[in-house]
C-alpha positions in Angstrom: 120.3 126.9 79.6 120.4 124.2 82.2 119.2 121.4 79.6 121.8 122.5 77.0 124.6 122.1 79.3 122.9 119.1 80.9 120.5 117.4 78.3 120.9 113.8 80.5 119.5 115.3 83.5 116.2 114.1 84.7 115.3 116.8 87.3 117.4 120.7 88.2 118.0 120.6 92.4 119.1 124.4 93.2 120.4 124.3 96.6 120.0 127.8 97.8 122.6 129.0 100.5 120.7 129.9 103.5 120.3 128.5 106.6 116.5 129.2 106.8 114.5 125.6 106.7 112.3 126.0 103.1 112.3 125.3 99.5 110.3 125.5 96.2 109.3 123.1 93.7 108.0 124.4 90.1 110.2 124.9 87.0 113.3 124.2 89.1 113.0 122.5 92.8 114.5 124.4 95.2 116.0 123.6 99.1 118.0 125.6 101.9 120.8 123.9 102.9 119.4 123.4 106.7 119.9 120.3 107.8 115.9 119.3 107.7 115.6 120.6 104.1 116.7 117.0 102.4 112.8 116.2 103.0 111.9 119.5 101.6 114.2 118.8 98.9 112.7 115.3 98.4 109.1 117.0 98.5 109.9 119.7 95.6 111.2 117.3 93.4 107.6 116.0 93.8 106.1 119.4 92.3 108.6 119.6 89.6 109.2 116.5 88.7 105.8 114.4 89.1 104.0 117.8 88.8 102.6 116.5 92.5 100.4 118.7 94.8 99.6 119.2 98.0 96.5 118.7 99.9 95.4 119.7 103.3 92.5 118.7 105.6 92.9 122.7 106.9 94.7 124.8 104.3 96.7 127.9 105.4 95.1 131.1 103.9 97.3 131.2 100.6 96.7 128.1 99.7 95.0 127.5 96.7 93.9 123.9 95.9 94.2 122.3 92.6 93.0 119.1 90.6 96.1 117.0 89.8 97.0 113.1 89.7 97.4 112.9 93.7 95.4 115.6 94.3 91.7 116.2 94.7 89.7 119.6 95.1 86.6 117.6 96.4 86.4 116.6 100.2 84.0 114.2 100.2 85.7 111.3 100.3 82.8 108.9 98.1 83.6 111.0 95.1 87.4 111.1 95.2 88.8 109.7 92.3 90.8 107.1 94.2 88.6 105.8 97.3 88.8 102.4 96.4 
């Protein structure tokens, strides 16, 4: 629906009115409208958008980590597709 109504759009932003700091990136990025949420906005766009992940030295326990273009499954740094 959102790319018939607006097919010159590059990325969706859904600003999600609640105070709570927080967002989402996926299908559709998502942010609060705290004041610290334009960097979580910023971020999400790098899910959705670039398809971007995360990493973590110490992951919480729901994370899960993936292989993508930024991101790396491996730890040890002299097999990392990008150590040079």
């Amino acid at each position: 629906m959102i790319a018939q109504e607006r097919p010159d759009a590059d990325i969706v932003l859904i600003l999600v009115k609640d105070p709570v700091y927080g967002g989402g990136g996926g299908q559709f990025a998502t942010a609060s409208i705290n004041l610290l949420s334009r960097e979580v906005a910023d971020h999400e766009i790098g899910h959705s958008f670039g398809s971007l992940a995360d990493e973590y030295e110490d992951p919480f326990p729901e994370f899960v980590q993936v292989e993508r273009a930024n991101a790396n499954a491996l730890t040890n740094r002299e097999t990392l597709r990008w150590k040079s």
